[in-house]
Backbone as numpy.savetxt, mean C-alpha at the origin, in Angstrom:
# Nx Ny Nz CAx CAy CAz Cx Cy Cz
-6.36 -61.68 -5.84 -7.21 -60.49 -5.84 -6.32 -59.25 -5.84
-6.22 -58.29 -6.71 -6.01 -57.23 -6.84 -5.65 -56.18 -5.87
-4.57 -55.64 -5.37 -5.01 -54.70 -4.42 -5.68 -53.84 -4.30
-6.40 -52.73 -3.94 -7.14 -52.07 -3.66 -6.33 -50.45 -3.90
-6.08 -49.38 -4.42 -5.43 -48.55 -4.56 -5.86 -47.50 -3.52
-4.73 -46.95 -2.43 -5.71 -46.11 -1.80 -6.50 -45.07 -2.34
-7.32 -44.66 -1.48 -8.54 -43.52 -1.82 -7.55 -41.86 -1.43
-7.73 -41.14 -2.68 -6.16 -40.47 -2.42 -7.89 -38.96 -1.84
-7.36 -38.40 -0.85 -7.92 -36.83 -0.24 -8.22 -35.82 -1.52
-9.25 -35.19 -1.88 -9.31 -34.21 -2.62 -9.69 -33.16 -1.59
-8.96 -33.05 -0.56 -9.14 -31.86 0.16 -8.24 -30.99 -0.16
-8.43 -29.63 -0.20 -7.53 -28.89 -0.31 -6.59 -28.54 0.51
-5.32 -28.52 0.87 -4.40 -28.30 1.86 -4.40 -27.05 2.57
-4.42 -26.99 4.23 -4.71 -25.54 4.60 -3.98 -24.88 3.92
-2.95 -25.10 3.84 -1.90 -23.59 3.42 -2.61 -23.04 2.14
-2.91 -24.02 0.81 -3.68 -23.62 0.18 -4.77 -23.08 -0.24
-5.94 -23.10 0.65 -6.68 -22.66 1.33 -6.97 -20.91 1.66
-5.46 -20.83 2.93 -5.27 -19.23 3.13 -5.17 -18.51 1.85
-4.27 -19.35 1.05 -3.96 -18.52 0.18 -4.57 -18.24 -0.75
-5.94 -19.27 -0.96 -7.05 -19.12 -1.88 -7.98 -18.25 -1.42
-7.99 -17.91 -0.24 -8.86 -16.91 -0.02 -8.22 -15.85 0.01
-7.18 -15.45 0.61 -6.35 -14.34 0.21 -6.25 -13.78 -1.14
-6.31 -14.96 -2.34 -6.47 -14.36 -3.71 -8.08 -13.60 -3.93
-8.62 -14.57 -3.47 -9.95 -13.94 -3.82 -10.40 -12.72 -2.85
-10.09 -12.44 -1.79 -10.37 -11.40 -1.12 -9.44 -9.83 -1.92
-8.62 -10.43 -2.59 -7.90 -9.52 -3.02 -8.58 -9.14 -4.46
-9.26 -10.09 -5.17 -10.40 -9.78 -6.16 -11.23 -9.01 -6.30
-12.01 -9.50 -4.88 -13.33 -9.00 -4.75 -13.02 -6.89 -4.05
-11.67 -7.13 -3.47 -11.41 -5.86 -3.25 -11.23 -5.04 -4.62
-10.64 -5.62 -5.53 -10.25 -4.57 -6.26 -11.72 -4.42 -7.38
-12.72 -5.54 -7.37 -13.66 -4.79 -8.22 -14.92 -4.82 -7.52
-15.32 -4.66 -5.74 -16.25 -4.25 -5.60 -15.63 -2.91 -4.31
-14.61 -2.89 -4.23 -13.97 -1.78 -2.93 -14.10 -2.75 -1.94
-13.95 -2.06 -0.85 -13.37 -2.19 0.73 -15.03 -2.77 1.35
-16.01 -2.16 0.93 -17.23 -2.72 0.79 -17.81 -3.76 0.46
-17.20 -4.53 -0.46 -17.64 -5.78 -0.76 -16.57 -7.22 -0.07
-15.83 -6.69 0.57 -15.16 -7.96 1.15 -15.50 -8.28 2.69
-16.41 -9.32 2.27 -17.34 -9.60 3.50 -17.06 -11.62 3.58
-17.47 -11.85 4.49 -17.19 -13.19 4.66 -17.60 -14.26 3.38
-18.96 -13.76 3.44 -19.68 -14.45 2.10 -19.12 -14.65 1.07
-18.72 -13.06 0.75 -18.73 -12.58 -0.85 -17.11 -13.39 -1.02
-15.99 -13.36 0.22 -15.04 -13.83 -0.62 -14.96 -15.48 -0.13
-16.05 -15.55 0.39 -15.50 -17.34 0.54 -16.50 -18.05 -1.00
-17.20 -17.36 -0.98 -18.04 -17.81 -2.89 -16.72 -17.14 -4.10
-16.14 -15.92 -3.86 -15.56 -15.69 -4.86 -14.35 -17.12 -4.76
-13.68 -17.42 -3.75 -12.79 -18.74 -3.37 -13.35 -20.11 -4.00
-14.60 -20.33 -3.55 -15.51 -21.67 -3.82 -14.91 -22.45 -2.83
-15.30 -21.65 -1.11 -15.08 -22.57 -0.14 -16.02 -21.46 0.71
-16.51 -22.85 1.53 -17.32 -22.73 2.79 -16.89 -21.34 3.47
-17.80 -20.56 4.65 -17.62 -19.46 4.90 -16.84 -20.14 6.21
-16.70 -20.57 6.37 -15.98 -21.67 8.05 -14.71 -21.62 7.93
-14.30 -21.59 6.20 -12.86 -21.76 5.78 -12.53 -20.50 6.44
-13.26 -19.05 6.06 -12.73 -17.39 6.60 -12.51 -17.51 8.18
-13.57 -18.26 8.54 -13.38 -17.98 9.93 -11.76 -18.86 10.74
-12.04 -20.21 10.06 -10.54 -20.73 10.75 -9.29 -20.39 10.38
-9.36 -19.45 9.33 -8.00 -19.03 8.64 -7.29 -17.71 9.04
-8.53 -16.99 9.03 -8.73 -15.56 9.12 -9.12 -14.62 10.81
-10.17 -15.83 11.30 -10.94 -15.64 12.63 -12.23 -14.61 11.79
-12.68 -14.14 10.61 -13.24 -13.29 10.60 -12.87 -12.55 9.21
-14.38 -11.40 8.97 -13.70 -10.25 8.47 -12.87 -9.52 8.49
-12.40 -8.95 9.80 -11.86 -8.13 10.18 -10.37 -8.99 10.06
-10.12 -9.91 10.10 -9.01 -10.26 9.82 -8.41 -10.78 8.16
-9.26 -10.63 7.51 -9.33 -10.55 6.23 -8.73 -9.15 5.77
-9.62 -8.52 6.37 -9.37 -6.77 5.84 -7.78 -6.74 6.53
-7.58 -6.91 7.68 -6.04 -7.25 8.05 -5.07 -7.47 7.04
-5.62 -8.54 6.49 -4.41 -9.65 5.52 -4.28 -8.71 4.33
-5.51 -8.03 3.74 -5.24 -6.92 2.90 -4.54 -6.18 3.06
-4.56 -5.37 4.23 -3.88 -3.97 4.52 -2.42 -4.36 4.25
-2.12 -5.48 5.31 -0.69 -5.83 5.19 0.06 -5.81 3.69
-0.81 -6.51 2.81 -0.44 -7.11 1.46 -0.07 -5.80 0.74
-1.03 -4.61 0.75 -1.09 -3.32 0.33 0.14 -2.00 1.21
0.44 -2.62 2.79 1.48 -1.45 2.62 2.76 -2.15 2.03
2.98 -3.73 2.73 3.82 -4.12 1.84 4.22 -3.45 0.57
3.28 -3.70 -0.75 3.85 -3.63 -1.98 3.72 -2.22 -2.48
3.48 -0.99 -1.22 3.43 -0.06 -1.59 4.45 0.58 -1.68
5.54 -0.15 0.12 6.57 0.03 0.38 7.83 -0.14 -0.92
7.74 -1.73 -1.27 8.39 -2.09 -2.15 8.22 -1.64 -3.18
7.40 -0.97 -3.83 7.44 -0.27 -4.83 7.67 1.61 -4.89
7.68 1.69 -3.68 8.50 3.18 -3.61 10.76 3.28 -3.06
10.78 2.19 -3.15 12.13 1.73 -2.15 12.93 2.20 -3.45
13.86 2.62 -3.27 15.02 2.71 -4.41 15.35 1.30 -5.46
15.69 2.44 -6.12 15.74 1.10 -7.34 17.59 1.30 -8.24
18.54 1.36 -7.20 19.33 2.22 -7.29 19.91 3.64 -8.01
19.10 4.21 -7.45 19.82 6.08 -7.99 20.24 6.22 -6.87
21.53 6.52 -7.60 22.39 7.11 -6.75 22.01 8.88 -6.32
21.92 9.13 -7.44 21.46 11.01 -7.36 20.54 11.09 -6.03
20.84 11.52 -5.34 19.66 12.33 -4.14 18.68 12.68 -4.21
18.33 13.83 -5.63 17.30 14.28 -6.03 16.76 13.52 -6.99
17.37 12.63 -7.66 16.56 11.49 -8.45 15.52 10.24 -7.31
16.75 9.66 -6.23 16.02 8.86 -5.24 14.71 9.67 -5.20
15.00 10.83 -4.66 13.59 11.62 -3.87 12.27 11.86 -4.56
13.08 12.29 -6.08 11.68 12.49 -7.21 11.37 11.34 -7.08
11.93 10.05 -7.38 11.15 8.92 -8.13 10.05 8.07 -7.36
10.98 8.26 -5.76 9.65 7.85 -4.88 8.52 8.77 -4.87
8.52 10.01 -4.73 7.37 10.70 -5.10 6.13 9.98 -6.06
7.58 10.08 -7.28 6.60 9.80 -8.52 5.81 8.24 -8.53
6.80 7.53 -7.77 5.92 5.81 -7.57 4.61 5.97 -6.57
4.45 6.72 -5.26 3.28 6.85 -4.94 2.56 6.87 -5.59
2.31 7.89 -6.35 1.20 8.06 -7.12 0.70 6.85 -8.25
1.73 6.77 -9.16 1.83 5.53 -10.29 0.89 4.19 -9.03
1.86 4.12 -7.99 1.18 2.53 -7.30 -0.20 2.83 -6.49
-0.63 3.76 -6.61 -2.21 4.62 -6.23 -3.12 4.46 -7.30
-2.60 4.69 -8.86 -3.36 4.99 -9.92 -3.65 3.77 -10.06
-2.91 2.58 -9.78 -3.28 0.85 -10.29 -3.32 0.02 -9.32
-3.89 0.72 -8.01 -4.60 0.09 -6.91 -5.40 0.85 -6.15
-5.48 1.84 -7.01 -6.47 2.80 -6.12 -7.58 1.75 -5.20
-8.15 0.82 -5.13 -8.93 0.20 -3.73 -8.08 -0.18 -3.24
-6.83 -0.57 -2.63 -5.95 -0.41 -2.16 -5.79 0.33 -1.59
-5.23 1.10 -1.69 -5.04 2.85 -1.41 -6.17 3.16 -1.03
-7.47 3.56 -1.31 -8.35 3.85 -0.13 -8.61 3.02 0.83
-8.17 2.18 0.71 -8.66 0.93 1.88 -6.99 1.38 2.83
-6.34 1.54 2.04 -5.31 2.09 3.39 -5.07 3.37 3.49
-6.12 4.65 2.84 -5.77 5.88 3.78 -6.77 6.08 3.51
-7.77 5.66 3.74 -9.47 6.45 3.44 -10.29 5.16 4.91
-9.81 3.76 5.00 -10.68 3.67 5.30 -10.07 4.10 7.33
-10.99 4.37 8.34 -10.70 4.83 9.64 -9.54 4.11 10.21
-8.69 4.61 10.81 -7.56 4.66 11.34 -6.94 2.94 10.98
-7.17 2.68 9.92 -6.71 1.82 9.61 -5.15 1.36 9.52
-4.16 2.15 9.56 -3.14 1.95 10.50 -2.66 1.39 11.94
-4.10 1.60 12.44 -4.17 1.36 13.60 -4.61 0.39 14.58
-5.34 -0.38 13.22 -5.98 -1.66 13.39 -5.80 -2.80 14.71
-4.53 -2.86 14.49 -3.44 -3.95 15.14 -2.48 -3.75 14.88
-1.55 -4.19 15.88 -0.03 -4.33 16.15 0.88 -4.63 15.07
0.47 -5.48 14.17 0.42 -6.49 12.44 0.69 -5.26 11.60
-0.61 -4.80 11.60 -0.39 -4.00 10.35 -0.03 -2.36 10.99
0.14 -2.01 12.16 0.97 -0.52 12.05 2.06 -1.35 12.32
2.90 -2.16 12.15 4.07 -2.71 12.28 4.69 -2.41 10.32
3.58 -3.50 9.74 3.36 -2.90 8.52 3.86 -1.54 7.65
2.82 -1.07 8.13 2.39 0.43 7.62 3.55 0.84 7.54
4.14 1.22 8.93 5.08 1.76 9.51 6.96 1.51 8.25
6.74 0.31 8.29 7.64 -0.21 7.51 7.65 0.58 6.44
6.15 0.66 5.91 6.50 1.53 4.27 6.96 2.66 3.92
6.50 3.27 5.47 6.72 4.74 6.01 8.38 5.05 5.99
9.12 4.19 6.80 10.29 4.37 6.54 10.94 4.26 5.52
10.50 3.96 4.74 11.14 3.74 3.28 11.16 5.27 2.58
10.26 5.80 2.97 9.98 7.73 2.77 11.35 8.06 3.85
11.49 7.99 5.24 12.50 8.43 6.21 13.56 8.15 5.34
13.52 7.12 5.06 15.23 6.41 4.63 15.86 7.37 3.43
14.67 7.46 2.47 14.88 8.64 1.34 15.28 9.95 1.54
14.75 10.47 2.40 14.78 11.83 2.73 16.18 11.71 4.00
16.02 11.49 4.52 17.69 10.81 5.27 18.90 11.21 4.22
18.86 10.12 3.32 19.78 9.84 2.58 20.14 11.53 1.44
19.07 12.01 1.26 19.10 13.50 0.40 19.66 14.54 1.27
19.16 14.21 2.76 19.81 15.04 3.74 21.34 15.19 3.78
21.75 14.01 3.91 23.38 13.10 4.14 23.94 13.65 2.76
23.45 13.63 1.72 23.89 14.51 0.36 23.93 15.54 0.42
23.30 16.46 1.08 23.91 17.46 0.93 22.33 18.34 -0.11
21.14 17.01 -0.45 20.31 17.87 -1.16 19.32 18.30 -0.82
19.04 17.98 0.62 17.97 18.48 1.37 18.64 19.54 2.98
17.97 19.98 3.42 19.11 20.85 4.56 18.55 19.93 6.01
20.32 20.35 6.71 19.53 19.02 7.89 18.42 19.40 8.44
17.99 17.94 8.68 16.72 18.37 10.11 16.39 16.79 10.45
15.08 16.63 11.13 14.89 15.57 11.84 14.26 14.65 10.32
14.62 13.44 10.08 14.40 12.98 8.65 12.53 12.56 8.87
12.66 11.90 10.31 11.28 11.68 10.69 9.98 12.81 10.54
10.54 14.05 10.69 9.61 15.00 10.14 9.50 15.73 9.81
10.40 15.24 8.35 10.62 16.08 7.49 9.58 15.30 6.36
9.79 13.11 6.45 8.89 12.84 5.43 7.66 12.72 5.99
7.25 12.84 7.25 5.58 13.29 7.65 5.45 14.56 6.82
5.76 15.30 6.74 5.37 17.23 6.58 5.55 16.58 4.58
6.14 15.60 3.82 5.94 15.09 2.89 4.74 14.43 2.34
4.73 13.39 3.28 3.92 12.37 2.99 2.63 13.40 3.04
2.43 13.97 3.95 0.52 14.41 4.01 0.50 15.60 2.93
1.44 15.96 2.15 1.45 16.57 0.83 1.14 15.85 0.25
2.16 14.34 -0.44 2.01 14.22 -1.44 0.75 13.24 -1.22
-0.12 12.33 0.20 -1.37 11.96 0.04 -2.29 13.24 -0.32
-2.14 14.32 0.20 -3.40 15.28 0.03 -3.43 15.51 -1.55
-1.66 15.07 -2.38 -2.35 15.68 -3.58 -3.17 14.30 -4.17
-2.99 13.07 -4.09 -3.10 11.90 -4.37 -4.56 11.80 -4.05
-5.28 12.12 -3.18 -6.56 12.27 -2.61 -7.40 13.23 -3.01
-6.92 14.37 -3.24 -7.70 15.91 -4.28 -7.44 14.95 -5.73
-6.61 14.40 -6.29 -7.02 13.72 -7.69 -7.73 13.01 -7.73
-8.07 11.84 -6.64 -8.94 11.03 -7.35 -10.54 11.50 -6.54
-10.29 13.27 -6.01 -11.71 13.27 -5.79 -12.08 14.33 -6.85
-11.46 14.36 -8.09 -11.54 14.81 -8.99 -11.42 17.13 -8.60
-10.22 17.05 -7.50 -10.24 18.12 -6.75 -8.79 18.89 -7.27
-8.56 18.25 -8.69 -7.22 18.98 -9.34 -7.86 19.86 -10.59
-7.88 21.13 -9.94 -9.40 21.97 -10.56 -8.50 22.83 -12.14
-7.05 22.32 -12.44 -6.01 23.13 -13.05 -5.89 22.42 -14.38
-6.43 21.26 -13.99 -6.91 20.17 -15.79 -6.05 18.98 -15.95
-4.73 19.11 -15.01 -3.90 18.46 -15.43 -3.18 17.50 -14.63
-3.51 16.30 -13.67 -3.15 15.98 -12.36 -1.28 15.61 -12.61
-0.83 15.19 -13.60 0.13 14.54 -13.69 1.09 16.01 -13.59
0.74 17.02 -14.35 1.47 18.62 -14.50 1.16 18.71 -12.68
0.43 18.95 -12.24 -0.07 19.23 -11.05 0.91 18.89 -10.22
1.08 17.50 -9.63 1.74 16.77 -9.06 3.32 17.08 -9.18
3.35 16.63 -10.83 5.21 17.31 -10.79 5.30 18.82 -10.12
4.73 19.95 -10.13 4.51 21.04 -9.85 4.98 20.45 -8.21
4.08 20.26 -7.52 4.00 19.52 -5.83 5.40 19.32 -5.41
5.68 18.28 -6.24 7.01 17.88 -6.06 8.22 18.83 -6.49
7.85 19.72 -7.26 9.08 20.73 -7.28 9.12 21.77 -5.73
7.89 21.85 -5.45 7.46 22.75 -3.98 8.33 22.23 -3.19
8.39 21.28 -3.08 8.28 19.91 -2.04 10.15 20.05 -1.86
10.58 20.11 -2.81 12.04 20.37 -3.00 12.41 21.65 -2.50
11.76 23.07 -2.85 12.14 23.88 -2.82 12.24 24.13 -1.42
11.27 23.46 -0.64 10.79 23.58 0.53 11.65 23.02 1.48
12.39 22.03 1.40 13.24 21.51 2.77 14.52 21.46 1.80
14.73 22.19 0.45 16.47 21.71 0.27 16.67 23.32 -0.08
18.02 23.73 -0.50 18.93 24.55 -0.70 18.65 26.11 -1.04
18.20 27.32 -0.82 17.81 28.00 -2.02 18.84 28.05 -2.96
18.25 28.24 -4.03 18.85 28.48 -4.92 18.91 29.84 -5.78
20.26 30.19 -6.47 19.85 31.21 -7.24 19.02 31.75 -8.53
């Protein structure tokens, strides 16, 4: 008689699992907003039980977590130097990547500076956040140490930055760049932005 072949699991493996819902929560964020990622909506966008969110996740709220993280992450990493050496090149280009990594995640981006103190969530993600933040310090540091910004405290110098270049990032997409031209606009910002903590010039 024949052996019997075992009966092989078509379960899906946890790890696989997190990460299937993590894709799909990251779906349903980017084409229904910060609004549509609810237990339901991403354990159907997954095609797993809503039990899966809860043992993986504990919840919504820890969903919206796993987002935030994912989003300052690659906000960070995509403003970090990409080696320029120039001072004032480092400084423009992170400028200029905010915005660029805003324009092609904007639910993203409101889900991490629109929605309530969402920085503040947990320990996780202002650990997070924080991380991306320095990646602005580290820049402005380093322009200082050149010689292209004038000293001062680097910590708040890229706060007195950052809530520039979000306020201009936030007046664009509330359609509040009343001059026609957000991209002219912005470079404009960023020339301020220079004039403002580096050298005068003649």
């Amino acid at each position: 008689m024949a052996k019997a072949e075992p009966i092989r699991s078509t379960r899906t493996p946890s790890v696989d699992v997190h990460g299937l819902l993590l894709t799909a929560a990251d779906a349903v964020l980017r084409r229904e907003g910060l609004a549509g990622v609810t237990v339901r909506g991403v354990a159907a966008e997954a095609g797993v039980a809503p039990g899966g969110v809860y043992s993986r996740f504990g919840g919504k709220d820890g969903l919206i977590d796993a987002l935030l993280i994912r989003g300052f992450d690659d906000l960070g990493a995509a403003t970090a130097p990409r080696g320029e050496s120039d001072a004032r090149e480092r400084l423009r280009m992170c400028g200029w990547r905010v915005r660029q990594w805003a324009l092609h995640n904007r639910p993203y981006y409101e889900a991490m500076f629109l929605y309530e103190r969402a920085w503040q969530r947990t320990e996780q993600v202002a650990e997070h956040a924080m991380a991306g933040f320095h990646v602005l310090v580290n820049t402005v540091e380093y322009a200082m140490t050149a010689g292209f910004l004038r000293p001062s405290d680097p910590f708040e110098v890229a706060q007195q930055i950052f809530c520039v270049v979000h306020g201009a990032i936030l007046c664009e997409f509330n359609g509040l760049i009343l001059t026609g031209d957000p991209a002219a606009n912005y470079e404009a910002m960023l020339d301020t932005v220079e004039r403002s903590f580096g050298y005068p010039t003649d």
